[in-house]
KOLBATI-726540 format. One line per 5 residues: number of its first residue (from 1); for each residue y, x, z of C-alpha. Coordinates in nm, 2 decimals, padded with zeros to 4 digits, always signed. Last residue first. Example, Ala and Ser with C-alpha at 12.3 -4.5 7.8 and 13.67 -1.06 7.14 Angstrom:
// KOLBATI-726540
2> -00.11/+01.37/+00.71  -00.45/+01.23/+00.78
This chain:
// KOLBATI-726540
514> -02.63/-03.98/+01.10  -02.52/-03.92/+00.72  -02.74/-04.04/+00.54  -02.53/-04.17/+00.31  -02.64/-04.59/+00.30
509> -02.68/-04.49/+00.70  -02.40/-04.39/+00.79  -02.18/-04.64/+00.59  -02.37/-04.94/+00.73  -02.27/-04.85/+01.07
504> -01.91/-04.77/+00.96  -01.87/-05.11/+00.76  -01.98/-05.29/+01.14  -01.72/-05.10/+01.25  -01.48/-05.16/+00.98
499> -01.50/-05.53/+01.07  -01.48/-05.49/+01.40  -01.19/-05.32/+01.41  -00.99/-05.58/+01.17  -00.66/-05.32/+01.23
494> -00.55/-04.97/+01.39  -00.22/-04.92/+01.42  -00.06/-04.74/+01.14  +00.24/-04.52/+01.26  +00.57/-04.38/+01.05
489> +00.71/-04.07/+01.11  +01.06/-04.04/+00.90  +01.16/-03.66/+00.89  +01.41/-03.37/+01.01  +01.44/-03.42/+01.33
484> +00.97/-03.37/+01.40  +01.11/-03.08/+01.17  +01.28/-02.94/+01.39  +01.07/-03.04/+01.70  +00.77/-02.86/+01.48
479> +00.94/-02.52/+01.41  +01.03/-02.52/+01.78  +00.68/-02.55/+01.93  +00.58/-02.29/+01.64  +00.79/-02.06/+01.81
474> +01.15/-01.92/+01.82  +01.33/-02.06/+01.53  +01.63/-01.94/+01.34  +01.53/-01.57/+01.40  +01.42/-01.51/+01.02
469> +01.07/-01.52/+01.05  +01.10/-01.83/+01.25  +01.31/-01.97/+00.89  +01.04/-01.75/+00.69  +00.78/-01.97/+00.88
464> +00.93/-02.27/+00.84  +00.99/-02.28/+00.43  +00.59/-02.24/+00.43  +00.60/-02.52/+00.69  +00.72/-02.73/+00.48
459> +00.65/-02.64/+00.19  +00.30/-02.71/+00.28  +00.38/-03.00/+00.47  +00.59/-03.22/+00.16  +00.43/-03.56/+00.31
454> +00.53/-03.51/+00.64  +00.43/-03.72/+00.74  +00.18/-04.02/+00.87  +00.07/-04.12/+01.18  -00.27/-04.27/+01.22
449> -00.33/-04.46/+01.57  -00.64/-04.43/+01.70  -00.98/-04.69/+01.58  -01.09/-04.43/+01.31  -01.18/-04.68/+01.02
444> -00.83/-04.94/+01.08  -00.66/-04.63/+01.13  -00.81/-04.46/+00.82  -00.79/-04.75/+00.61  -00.42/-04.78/+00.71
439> -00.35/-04.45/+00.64  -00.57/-04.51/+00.26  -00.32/-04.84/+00.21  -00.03/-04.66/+00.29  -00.05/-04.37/+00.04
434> +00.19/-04.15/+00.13  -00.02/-03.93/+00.35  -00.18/-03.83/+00.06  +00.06/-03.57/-00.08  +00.04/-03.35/+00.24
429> +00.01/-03.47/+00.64  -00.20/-03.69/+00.83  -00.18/-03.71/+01.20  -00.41/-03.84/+01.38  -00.37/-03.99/+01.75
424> -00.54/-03.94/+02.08  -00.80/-03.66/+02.06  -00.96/-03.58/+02.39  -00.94/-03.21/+02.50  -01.17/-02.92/+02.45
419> -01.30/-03.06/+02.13  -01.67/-03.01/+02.02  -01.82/-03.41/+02.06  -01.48/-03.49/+01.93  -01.48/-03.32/+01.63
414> -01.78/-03.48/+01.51  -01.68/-03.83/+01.58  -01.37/-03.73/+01.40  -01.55/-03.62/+01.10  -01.80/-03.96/+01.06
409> -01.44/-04.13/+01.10  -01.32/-03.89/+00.81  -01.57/-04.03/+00.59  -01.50/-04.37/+00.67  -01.16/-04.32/+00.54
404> -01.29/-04.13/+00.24  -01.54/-04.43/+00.18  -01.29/-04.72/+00.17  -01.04/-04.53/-00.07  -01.32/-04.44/-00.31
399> -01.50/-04.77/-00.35  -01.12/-04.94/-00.34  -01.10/-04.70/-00.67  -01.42/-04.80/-00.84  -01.30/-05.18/-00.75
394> -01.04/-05.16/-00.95  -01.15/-05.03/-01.22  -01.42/-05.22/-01.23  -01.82/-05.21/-01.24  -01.90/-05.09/-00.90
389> -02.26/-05.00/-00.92  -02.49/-05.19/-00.68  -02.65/-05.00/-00.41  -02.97/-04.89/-00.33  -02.88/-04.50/-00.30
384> -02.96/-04.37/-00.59  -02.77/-04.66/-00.77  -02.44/-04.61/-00.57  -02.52/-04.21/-00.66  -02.55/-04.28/-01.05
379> -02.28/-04.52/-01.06  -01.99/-04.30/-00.87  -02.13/-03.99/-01.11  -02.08/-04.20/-01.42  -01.77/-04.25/-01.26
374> -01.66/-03.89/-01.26  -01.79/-03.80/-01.57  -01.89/-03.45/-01.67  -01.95/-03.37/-01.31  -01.74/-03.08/-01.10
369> -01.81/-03.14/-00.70  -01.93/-03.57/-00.69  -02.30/-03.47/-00.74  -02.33/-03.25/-00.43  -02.22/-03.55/-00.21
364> -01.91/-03.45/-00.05  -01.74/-03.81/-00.09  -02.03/-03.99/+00.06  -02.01/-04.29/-00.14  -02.02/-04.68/-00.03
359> -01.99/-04.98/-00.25  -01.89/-05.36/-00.20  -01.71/-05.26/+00.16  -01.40/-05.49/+00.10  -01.35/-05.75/-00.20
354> -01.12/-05.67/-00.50  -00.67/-05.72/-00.54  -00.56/-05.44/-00.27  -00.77/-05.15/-00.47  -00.56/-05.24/-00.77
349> -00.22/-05.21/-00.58  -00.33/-04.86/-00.50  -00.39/-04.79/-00.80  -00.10/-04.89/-01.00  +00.09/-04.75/-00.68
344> -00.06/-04.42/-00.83  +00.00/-04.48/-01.16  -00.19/-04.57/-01.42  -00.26/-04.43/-01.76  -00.46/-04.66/-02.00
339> -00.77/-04.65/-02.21  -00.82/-04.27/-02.27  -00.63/-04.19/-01.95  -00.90/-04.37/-01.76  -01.13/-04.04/-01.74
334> -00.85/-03.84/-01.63  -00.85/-04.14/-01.33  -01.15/-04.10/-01.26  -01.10/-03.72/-01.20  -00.77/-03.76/-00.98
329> -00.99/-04.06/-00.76  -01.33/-03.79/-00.68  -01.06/-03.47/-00.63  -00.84/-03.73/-00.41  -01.04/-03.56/-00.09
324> -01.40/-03.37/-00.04  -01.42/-03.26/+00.28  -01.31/-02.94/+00.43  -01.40/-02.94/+00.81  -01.20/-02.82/+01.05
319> -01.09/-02.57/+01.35  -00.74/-02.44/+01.29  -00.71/-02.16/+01.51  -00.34/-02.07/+01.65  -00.24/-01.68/+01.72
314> +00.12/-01.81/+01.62  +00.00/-01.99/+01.28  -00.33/-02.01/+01.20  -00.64/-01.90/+01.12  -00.95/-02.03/+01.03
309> -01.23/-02.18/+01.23  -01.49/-02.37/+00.99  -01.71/-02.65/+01.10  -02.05/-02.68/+00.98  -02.20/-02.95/+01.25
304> -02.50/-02.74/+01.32  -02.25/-02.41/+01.35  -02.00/-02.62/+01.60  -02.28/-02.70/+01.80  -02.43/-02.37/+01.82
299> -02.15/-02.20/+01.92  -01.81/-02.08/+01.80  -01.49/-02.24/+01.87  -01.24/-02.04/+01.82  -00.93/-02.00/+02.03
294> -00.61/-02.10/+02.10  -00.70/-02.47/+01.93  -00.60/-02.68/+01.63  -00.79/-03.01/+01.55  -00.94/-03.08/+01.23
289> -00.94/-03.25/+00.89  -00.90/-03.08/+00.55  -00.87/-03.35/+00.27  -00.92/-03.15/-00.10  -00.72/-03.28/-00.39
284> -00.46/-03.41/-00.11  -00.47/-03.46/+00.26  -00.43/-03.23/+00.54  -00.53/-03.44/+00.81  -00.46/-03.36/+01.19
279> -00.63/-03.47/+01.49  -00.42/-03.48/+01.80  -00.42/-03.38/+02.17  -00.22/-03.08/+02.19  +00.15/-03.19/+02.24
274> +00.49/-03.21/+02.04  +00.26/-03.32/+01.69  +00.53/-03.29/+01.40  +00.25/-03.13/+01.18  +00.46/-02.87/+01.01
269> +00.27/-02.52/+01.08  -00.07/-02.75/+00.99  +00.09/-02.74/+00.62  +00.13/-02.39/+00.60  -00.21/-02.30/+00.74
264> -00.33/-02.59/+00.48  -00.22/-02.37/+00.20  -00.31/-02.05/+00.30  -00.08/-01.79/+00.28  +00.10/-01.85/+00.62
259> +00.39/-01.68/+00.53  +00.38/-01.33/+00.44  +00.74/-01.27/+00.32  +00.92/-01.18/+00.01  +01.25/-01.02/+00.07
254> +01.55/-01.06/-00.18  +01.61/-00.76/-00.45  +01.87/-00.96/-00.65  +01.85/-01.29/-00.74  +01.96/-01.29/-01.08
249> +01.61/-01.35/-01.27  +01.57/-01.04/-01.50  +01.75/-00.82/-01.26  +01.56/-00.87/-00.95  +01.23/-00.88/-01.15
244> +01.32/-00.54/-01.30  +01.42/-00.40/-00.96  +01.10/-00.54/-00.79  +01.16/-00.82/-00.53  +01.13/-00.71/-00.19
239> +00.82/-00.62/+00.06  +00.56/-00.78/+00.23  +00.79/-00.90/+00.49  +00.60/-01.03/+00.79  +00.65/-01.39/+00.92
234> +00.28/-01.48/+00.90  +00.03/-01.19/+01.01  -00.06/-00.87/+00.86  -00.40/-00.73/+00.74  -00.39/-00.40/+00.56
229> -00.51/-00.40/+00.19  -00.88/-00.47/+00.19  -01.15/-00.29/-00.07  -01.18/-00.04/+00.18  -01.38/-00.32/+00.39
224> -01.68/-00.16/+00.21  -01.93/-00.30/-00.07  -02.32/-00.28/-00.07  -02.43/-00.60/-00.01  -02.52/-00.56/+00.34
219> -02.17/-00.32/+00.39  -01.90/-00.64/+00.34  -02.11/-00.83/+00.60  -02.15/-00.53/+00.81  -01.74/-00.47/+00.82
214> -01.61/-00.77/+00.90  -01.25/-00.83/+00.83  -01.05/-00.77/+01.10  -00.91/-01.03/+01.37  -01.15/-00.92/+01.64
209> -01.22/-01.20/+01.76  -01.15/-01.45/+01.43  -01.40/-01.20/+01.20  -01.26/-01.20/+00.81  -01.57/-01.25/+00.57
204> -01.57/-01.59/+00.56  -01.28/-01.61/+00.33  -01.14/-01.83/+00.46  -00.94/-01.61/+00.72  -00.82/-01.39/+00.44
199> -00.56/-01.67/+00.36  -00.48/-01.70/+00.73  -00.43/-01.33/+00.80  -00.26/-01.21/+00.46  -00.39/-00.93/+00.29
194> -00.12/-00.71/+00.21  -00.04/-00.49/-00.11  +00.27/-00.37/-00.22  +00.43/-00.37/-00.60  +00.70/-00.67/-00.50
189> +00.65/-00.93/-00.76  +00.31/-00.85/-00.88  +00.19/-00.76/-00.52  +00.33/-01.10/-00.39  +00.12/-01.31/-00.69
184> -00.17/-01.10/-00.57  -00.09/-01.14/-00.18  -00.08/-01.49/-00.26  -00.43/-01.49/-00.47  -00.65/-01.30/-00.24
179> -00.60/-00.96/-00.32  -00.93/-00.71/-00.34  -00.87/-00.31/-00.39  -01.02/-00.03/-00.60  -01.20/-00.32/-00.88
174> -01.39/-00.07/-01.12  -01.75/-00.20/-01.01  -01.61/-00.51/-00.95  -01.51/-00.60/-01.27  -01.79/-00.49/-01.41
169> -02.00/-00.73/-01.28  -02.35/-00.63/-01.16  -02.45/-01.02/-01.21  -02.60/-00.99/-00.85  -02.27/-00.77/-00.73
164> -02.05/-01.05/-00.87  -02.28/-01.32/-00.70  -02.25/-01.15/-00.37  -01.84/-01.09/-00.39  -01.82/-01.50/-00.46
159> -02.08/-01.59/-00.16  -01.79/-01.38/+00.07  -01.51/-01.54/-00.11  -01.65/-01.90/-00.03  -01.75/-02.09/-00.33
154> -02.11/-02.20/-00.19  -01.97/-02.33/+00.10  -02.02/-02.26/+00.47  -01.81/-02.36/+00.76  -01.64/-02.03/+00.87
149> -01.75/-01.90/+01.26  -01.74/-01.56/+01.13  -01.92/-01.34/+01.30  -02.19/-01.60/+01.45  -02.14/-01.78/+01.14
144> -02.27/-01.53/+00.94  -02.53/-01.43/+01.23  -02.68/-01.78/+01.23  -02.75/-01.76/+00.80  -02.96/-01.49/+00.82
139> -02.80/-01.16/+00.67  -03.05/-01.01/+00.32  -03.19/-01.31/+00.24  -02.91/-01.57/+00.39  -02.67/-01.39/+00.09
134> -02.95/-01.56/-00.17  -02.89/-01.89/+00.01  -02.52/-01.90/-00.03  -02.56/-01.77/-00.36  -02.75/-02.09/-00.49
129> -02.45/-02.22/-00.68  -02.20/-01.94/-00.69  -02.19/-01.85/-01.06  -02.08/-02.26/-01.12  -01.72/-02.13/-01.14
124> -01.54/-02.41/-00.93  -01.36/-02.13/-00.69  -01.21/-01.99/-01.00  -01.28/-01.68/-01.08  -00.97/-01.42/-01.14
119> -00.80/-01.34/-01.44  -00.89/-00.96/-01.60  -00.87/-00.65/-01.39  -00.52/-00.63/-01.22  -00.36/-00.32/-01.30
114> -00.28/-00.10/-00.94  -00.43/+00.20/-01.16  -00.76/+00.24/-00.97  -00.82/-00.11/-01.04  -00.72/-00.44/-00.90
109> -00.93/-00.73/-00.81  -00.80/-01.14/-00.79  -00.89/-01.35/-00.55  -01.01/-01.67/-00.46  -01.12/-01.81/-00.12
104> -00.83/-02.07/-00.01  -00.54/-02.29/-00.21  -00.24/-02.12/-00.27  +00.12/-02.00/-00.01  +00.40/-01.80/-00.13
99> +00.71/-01.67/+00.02  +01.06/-01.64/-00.05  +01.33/-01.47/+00.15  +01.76/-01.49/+00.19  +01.79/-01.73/-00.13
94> +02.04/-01.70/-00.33  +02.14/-02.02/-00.48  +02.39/-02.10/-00.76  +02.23/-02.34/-00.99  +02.13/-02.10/-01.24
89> +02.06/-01.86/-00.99  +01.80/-02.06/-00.83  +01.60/-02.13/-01.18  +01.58/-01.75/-01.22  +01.34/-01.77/-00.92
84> +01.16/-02.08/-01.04  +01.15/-01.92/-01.38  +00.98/-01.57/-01.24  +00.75/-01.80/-01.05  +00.67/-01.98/-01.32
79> +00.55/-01.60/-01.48  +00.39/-01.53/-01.21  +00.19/-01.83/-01.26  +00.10/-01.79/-01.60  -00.04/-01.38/-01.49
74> -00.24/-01.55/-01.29  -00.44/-01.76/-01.52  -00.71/-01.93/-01.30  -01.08/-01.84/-01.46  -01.40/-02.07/-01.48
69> -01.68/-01.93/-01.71  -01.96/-01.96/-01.97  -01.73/-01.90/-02.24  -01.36/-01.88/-02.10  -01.33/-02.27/-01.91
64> -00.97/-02.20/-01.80  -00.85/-02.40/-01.45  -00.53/-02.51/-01.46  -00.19/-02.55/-01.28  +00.09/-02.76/-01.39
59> +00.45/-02.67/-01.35  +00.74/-02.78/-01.13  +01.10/-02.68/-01.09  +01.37/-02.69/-00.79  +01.25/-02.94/-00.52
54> +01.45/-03.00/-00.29  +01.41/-02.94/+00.11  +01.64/-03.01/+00.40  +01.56/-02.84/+00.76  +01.69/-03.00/+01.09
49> +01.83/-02.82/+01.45  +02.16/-02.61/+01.32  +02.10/-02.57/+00.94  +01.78/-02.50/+00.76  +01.82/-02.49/+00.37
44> +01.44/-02.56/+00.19  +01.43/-02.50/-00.19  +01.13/-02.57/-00.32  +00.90/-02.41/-00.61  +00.62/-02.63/-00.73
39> +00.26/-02.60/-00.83  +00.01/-02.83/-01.00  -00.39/-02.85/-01.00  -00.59/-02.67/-00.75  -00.21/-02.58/-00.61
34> +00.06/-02.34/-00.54  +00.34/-02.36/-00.34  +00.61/-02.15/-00.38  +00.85/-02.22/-00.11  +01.24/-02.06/-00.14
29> +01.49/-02.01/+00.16  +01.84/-02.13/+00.24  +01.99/-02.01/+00.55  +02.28/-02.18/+00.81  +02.35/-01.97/+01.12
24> +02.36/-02.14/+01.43  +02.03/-02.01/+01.57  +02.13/-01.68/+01.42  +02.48/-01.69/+01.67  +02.30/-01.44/+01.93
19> +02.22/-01.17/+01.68  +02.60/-01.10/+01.62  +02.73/-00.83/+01.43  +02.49/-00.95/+01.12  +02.33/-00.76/+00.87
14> +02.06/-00.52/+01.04  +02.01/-00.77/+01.25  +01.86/-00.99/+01.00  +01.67/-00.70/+00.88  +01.47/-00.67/+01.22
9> +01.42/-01.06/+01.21  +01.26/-01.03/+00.82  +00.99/-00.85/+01.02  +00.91/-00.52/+00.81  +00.63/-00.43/+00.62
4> +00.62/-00.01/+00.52  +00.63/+00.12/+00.19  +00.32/+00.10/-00.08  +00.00/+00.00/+00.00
């Protein structure tokens, strides 16, 4: 790594006579937030106790069948970044940071050189099916999680490396270091390398005791932690914008800081919770629900049940489960397109006008991850399972709206059998906690009140973290009464009880899931 990372507080003094007044100081600071499917770039400006956010450009995000293969485009992304960044001078801002946060386990690999080698995998890539099982061959399955404590899936980066050295890739044969994709997209702007704490923390390679990535997992398949860039936490500056970027876009060499690179690290920062004893629900593509502790949760309980325990912000855990979210709903509706394009209140309003509980669907059924057809999948599995097939439209979509929220009440019951205090309320956060009739659902499904917001949490607390970085918050306790200030909370009582009881009972067992 080149240079040294610095706390964007240190460089704060550096520029002001007056550290005491930074609470009062007004900053502006840009969020790149990059999705499975879209990213944006944001413009937060935190003033005095509330933060304002508006969003500056937008782009689509896509996965690139090459051949046989799945690949993100990197290089496309940096340059949206470079236009979100030029985008800011052309209306007049200057921000004082910027930081990055993506979606979990991928990475791209660099060569002797610093080049990047080729577009990285994308965690859909069918190469991992089966390496899970392969990787349990050579290090049992209990000691993984032992070290790890990570829920297990197949795409994990530590089941990715494994299927690379089984297809003796090239790639990482040449590859000199490994940069999940935020500390990528940071390298390429700023020329050093991190790896971030939260993004390497799903990796399930990175150990949660000792906060270092795991040497004897890394060495039983013949690779070495070497491949790592030093770890650093959220709130450190990776570096500044390269001299040619600087000049290309008009910012000038501004900081880029280590947020919380993982997505739903970011997006856990802003849950406007002002106690412990919550549930939170990261909703969108994927729905990530858990509960956040001060320490991990390893045992055998939480191994049976699969839970993961990644990091978080100020020395935080985030202990979840990833489940399977608006993937199933975004894919049907692709399919639609060819008839007619709704919207999402289109769909939403469609789900109001059929009959309740007609079909069930476990939303992580193995058959619902990548299929050719979406609802051929939805009728295959309501078939398999005794069912009949929802013909509609309509009723296809109040299928997948009834079963997530039942879903995430077979979740909750999970969570609390493990949790060290008793859950009270849920909060849901991210794109989907907009939709009123899935909050409701959950409510009605989860029998605690659901509250929902903010829906722009990754941003949110990407934006957050450089404003804490910065010396305008103290604490992740402060972050969240700022923006508890800052947004409308509304709360779904939970409704027709009985009803969605009984629904639950016959839920579990059409899915097998008790």
């Amino acid at each position: 790594m080149k240079g040294k990372c610095l706390h964007l507080s240190s460089l704060v003094r550096m520029r002001t006579e007056k550290p005491t007044d930074l609470k009062n100081m007004e900053k502006t600071f840009l969020a790149i937030d990059l999705g499975a499917t879209s990213g944006r770039s944001i413009v937060g400006r935190v003033e005095g106790d509330r933060i304002e956010m508006k969003e500056l450009t937008r782009f689509g995000n896509h996965i690139r069948k090459i051949r046989d293969h799945y690949y993100w485009n990197i290089f496309n992304l940096y340059e949206h970044i470079k236009e979100a960044l030029a985008a800011c001078t052309k209306a007049g801002i200057i921000p004082d940071s910027i930081g990055i946060d993506t979606w979990g386990v991928d990475f791209a690999l660099a060569g002797e050189d610093g080049n990047l080698l080729g577009l990285p995998y994308a965690y859909r890539d069918p190469h991992t099916e089966g390496a899970p099982e392969g990787y349990f061959r050579i290090v049992p399955r209990e000691e993984v999680y032992r070290l790890t404590g990570i829920q297990v899936m197949n795409f994990n980066s530590l089941y990715q490396l494994y299927a690379l050295k089984q297809e003796k890739s090239s790639v990482l044969e040449a590859a000199r270091k490994l940069l999940f994709m935020p500390d990528a997209l940071s390298y390429l702007l700023t020329g050093n390398m991190v790896t971030e704490y939260t993004i390497a923390s799903t990796s399930q390679i990175l150990n949660p005791e000792t906060k270092r990535m795991e040497p004897s997992l890394m060495e039983a398949i013949g690779l070495s932690t070497d491949l790592f860039s030093e770890i650093v936490m959220p709130g450190t500056v990776i570096g500044y914008l390269s001299e040619d970027i600087a000049k290309e876009t008009g910012v000038g060499r501004i900081p880029v800081v280590a947020v919380a690179g993982h997505d739903t690290a970011s997006a856990v920062a802003a849950v406007p919770a002002l106690d412990e004893k919550f549930a939170y629900l990261s909703s969108g593509t994927w729905s990530l629900m858990g509960i956040e502790t001060r320490s991990p949760i390893i045992n055998e309980r939480s191994m049976q049940l699969n839970f993961t325990n990644e990091g978080g912000v100020d020395g935080t855990t985030r202990f979840l489960k990833n489940i399977t979210g608006m993937w199933i709903l975004e894919q049907c509706r692709k399919e639609w397109e060819r008839e007619v394009q709704y919207s999402y209140p289109q769909l939403v309003g469609m789900a109001y006008s059929v009959d309740p509980f007609q079909c069930m669907i476990d939303p992580d059924h193995p058959s619902f991850a990548n299929p050719e057809s979406m609802t051929g999948a939805i009728h295959a599995y309501c078939l398999a399972t005794g069912q009949k097939r929802p013909e509609t439209h309509a009723e296809i979509v109040r299928t997948i709206f009834e079963s997530l929220a039942l879903k995430y009440r077979v979740v909750l019951e999970m969570l609390r059998s493990v949790a060290p205090f008793e859950i009270e309320r849920l909060h849901v956060i991210g794109g989907g906690s907009q939709n009123e009739l899935l909050n409701q659902f959950t409510a009605n499904a989860l029998g605690i009140p659901v509250l929902s917001g903010p829906s722009e949490a990754t941003a949110m607390g990407n934006i957050m973290i450089q404003a804490q970085a910065s010396g305008l918050v103290d604490s992740l306790h402060g972050m969240r009464e700022m923006i508890a200030a800052s947004i409308d909370i509304k709360t779904y009582a939970p409704q027709q009880r009985e009803m969605w009881a009984e629904a639950y009972d016959r839920y579990v067992n059409i899915c097998n899931l008790k």
